[in-house]
C-alpha positions in Angstrom: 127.1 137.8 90.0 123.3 137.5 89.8 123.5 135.6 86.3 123.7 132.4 87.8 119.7 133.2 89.4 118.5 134.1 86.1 118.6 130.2 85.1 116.4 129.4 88.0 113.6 131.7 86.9 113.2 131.0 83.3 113.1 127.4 84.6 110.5 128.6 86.8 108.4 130.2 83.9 108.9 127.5 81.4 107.4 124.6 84.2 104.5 126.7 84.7 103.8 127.4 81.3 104.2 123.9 80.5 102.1 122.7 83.3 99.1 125.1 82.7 99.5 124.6 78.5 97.2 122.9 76.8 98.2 119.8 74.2 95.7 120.3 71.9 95.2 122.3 68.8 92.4 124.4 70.7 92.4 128.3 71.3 93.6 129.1 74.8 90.7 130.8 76.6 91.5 133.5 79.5 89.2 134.0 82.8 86.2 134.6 80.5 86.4 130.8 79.4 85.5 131.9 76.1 87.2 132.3 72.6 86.3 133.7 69.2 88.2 132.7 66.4 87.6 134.2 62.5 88.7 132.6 59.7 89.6 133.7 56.1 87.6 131.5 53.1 89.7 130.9 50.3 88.2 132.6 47.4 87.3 129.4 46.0 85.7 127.7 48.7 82.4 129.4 48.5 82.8 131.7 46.1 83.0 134.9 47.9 85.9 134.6 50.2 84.4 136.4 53.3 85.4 135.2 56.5 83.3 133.0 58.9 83.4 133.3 62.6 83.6 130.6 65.1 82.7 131.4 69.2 83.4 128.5 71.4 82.4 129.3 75.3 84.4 127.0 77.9 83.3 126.1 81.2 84.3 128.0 84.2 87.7 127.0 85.6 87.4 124.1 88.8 90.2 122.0 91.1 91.2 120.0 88.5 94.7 119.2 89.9 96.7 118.9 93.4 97.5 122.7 94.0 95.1 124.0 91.2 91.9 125.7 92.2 89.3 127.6 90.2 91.6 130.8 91.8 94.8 129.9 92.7 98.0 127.8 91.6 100.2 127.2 94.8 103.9 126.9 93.7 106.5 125.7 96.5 109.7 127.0 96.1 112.9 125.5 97.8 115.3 127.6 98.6 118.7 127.7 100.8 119.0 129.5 104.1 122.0 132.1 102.9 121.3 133.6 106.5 121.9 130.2 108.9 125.5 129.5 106.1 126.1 132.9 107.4 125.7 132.2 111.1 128.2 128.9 110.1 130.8 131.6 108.4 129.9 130.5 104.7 129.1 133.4 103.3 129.0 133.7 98.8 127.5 137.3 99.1 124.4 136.4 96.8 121.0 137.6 97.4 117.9 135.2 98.2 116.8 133.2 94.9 113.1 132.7 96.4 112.7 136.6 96.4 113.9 136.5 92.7 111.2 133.1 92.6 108.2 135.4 93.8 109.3 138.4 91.8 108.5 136.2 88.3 105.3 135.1 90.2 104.3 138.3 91.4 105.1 139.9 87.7 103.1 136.4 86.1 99.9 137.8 88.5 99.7 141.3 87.9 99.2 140.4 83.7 96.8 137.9 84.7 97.8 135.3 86.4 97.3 131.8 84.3 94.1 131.0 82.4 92.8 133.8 85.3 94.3 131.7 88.0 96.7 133.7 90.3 100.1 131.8 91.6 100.1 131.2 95.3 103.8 131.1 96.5 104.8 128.7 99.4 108.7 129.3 100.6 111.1 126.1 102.9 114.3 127.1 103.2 116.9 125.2 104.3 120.1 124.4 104.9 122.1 123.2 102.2 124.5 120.7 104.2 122.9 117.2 104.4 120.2 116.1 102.5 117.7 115.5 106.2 116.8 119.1 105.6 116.1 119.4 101.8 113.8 115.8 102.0 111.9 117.7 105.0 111.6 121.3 103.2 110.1 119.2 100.0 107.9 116.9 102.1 106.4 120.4 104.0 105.8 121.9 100.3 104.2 119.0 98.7 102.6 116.9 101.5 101.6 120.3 104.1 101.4 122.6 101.5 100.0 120.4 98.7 101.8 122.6 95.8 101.3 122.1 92.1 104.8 122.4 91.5 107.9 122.7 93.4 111.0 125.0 91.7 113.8 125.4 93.5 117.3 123.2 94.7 116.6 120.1 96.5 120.4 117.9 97.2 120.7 114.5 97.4 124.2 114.4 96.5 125.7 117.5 98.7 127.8 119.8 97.1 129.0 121.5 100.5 
């Protein structure tokens, strides 16, 4: 029964590592912005094939984006109200997705966070009938909240 939430997460994960990845061929440096890389010489490049050692040092992370501090990445996560479809008698017996949201979070801070930066949930829930709902939870996560990156089920087309 909890299969169906497993999608959600790895979606999660994969937008966050895209977000925070870098396009270019350069080492990925962790909170101590700095990198050593060693390298092999082919035993005919200078003769005595040793290796040669390269240390690049980064500057210190800043605010370089909308939700991205030197500390902090704040993620909003959207997420239905299973307790108000309750209170209407719709009841699916699933658990909460957000707590299964913040459980990858949580799990992504304790091994680091991201290039040292620690992810800063924000939760809306919301009713999943109508879309006036949704539109206000997303507006509240990117415009009150100002989140990196929302994850989550916002409707436009209603499926209840």
């Amino acid at each position: 029964m909890k299969r169906h939430l497993v999608v959600p997460v790895f979606v999660l994960l994969a937008l966050i590592a895209a977000a925070c990845g870098s396009s270019s061929d350069d080492p990925v440096t962790g909170p101590d912005d700095s990198t050593t890389t060693t390298t092999a010489a082919e035993s005919g490049d200078d003769g005595d094939g040793g290796e040669s050692t390269t240390t690049t040092t980064l500057g210190p992370n800043t605010a370089s984006f909308r939700g991205v501090t030197a500390d902090t990445i704040r993620i909003g996560i959207a997420a239905f109200d299973w307790d108000r479809l309750a209170a209407l008698g719709v009841t699916f017996g699933v658990s909460n997705n957000s707590d299964l949201m913040v459980a990858a979070l949580d799990e992504i801070n304790e091994r680091g966070g991201i290039h040292g930066r620690m992810l800063e949930p924000y939760i809306s829930e919301f009713l999943p009938v109508g879309s006036d709902e949704s539109d206000a939870a997303c507006l509240e996560l990117t415009e009150d909240h100002e989140v990196f990156l929302v994850v989550g089920a916002t409707l436009n087309e209603q499926i209840l």
